[in-house]
Backbone as CSV, one residue per row, in Angstrom:
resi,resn,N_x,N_y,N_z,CA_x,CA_y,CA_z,C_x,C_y,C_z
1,UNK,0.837,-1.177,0.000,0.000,0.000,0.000,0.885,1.244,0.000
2,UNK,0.467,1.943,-1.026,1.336,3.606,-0.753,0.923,4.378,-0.039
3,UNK,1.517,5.156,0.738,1.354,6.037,1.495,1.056,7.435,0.640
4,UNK,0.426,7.907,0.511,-0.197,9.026,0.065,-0.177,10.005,1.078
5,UNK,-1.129,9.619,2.291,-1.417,10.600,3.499,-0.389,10.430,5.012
6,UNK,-0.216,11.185,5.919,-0.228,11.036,7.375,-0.529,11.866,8.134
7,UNK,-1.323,11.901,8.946,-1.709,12.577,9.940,-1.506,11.984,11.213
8,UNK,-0.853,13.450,12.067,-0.289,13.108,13.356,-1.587,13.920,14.254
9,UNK,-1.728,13.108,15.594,-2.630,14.066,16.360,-2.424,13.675,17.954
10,UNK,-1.596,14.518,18.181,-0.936,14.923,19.829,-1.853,15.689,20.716
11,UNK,-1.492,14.763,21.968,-1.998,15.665,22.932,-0.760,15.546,24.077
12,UNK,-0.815,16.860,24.699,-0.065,17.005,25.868,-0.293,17.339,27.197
13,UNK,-0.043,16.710,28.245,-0.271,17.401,29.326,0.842,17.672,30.366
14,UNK,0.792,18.583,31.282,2.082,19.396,32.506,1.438,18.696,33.500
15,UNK,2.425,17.849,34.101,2.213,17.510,35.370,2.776,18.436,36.425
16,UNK,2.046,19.279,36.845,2.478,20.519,37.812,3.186,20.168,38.540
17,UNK,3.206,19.026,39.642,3.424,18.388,40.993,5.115,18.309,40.712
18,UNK,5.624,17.479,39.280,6.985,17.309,39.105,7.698,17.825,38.102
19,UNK,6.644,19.017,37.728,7.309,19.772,36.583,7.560,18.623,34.957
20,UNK,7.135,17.590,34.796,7.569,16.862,33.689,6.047,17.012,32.736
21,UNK,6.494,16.826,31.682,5.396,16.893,29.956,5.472,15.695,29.456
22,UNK,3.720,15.361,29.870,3.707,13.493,28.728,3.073,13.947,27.551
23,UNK,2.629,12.840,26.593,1.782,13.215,25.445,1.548,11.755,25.000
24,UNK,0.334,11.802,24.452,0.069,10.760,23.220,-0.317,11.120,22.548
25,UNK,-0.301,9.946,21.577,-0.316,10.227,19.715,-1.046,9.346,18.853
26,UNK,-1.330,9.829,17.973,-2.630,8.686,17.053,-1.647,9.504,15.344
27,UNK,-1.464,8.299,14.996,-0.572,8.603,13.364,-2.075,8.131,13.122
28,UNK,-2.573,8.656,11.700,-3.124,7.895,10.459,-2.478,7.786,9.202
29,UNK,-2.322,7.155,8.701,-1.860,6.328,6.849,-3.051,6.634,6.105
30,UNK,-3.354,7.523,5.378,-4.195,6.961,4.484,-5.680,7.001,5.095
31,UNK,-5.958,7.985,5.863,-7.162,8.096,6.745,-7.220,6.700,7.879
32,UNK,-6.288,5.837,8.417,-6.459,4.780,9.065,-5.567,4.891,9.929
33,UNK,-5.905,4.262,11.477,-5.347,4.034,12.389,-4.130,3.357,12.176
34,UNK,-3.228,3.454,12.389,-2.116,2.795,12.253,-1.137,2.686,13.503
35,UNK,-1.209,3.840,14.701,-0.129,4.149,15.188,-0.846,4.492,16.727
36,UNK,-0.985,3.901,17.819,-1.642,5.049,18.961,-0.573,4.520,20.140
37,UNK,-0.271,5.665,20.705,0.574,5.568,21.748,0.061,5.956,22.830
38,UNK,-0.401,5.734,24.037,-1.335,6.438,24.849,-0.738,6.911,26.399
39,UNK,1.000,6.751,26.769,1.383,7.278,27.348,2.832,7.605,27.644
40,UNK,3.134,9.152,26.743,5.054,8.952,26.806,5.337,10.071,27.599
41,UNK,7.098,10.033,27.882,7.283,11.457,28.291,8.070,12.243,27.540
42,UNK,7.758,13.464,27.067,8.141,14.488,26.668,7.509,15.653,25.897
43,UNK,8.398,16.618,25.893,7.349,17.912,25.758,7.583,18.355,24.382
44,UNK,7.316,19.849,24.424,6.812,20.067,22.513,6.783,19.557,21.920
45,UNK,7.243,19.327,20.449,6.890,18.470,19.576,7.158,16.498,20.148
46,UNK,7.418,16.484,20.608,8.378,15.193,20.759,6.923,14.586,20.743
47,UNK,5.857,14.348,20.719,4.840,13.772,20.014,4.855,12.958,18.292
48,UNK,5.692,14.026,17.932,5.868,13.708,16.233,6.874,12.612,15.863
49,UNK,8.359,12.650,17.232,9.039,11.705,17.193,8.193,10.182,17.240
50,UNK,7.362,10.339,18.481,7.275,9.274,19.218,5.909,8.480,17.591
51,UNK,5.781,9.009,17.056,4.896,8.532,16.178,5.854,8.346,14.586
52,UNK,6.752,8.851,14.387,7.946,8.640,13.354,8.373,7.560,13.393
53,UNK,8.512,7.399,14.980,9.387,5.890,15.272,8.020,4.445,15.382
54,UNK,7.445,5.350,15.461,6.256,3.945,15.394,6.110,3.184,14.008
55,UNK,5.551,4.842,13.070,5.558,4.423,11.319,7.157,4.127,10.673
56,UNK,8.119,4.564,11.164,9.433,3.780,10.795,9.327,2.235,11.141
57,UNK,8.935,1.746,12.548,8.849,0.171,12.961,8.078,-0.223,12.360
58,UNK,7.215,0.289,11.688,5.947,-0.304,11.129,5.913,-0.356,9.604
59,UNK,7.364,-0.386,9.259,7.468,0.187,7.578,6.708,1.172,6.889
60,UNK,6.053,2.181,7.384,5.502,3.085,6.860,6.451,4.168,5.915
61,UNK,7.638,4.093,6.951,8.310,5.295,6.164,9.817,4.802,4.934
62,UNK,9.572,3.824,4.646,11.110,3.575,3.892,11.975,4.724,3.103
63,UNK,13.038,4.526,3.676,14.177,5.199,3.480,14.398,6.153,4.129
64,UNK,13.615,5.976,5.327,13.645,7.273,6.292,15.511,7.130,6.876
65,UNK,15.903,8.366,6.319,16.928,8.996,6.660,17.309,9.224,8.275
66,UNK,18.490,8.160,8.488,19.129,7.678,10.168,20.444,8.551,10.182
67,UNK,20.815,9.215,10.965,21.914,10.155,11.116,22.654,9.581,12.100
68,UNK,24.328,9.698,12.512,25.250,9.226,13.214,24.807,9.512,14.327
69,UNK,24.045,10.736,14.832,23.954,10.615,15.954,22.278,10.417,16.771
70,UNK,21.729,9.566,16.317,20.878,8.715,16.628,19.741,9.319,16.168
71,UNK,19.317,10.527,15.820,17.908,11.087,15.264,18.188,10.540,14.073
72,UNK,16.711,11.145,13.607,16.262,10.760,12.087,15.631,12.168,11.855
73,UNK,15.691,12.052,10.183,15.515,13.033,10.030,13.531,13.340,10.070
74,UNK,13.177,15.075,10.038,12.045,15.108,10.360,10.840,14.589,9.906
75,UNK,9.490,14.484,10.472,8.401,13.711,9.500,7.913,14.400,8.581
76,UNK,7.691,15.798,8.614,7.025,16.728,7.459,8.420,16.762,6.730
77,UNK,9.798,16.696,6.674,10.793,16.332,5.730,10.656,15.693,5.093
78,UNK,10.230,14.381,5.629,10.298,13.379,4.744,8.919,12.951,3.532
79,UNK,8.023,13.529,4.424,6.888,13.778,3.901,7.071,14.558,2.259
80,UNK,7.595,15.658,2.945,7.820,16.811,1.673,8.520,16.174,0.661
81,UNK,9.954,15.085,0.501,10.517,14.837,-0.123,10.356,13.717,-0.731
82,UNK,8.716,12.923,0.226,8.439,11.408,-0.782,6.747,12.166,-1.366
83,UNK,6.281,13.671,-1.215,5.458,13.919,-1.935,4.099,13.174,-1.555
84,UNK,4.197,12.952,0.160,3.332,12.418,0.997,2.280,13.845,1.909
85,UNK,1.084,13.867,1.683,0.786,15.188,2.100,0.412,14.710,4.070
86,UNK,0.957,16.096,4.370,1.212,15.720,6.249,0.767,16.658,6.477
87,UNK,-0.100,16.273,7.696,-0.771,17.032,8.647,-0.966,16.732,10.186
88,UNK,-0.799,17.664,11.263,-0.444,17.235,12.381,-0.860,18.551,13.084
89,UNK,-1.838,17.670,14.248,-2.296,19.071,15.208,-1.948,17.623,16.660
90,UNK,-2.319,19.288,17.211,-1.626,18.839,19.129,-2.550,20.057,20.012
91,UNK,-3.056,19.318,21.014,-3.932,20.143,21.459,-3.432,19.565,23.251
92,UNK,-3.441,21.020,24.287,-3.033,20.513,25.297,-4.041,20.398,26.233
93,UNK,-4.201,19.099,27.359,-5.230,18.825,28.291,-4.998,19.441,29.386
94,UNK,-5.836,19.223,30.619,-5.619,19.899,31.546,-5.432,18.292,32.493
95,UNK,-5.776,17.227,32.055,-6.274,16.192,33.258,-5.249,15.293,32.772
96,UNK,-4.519,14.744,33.562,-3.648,13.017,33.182,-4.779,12.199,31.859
97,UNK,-5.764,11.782,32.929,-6.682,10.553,31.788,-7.291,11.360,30.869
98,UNK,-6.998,12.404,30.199,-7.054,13.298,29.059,-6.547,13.353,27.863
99,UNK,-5.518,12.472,28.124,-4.507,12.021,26.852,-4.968,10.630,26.441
């Protein structure tokens, strides 16, 4: 199946108490579930990672570009350069079981 589409859709929340930022993530392929992660840690974008590395394990992304020092390169990059149209929203909660 070709990948045509992906859509990323993050949510984040601040745990006040210890100062740390979780998020989960729902990738779609092609209007379809493919990808849901429902509890990581880290803040701003790092939603987009945690769903890159899902559709990389999941062969979604071939030839996704691995650099010496352990990133890869970005998802709307790669998007742009296999002519895959990407879209990605992130909206932040206020509650833990919100994500």
């Amino acid at each position: 199946m070709k990948t045509k589409s992906i859509t990323i859709i993050g949510k984040r929340w601040f745990e006040r108490v210890n100062g740390n930022t979780y998020h989960s993530v729902i990738a779609l392929v092609n209007g379809e579930e493919v990808v849901n992660v429902g509890f990581e840690y880290g803040y701003g974008s790092q939603y987009e990672w945690t769903a890159a590395t899902e559709l990389d394990k999941k062969g979604f992304l071939p030839g996704l570009e691995h650099y010496k020092n352990g990133g890869t390169e970005s998802l709307w990059s790669y998007c742009e350069k296999n002519k895959i149209k990407y879209s990605q929203f992130v909206s932040d909660v206020q509650r833990k079981k919100d994500l």
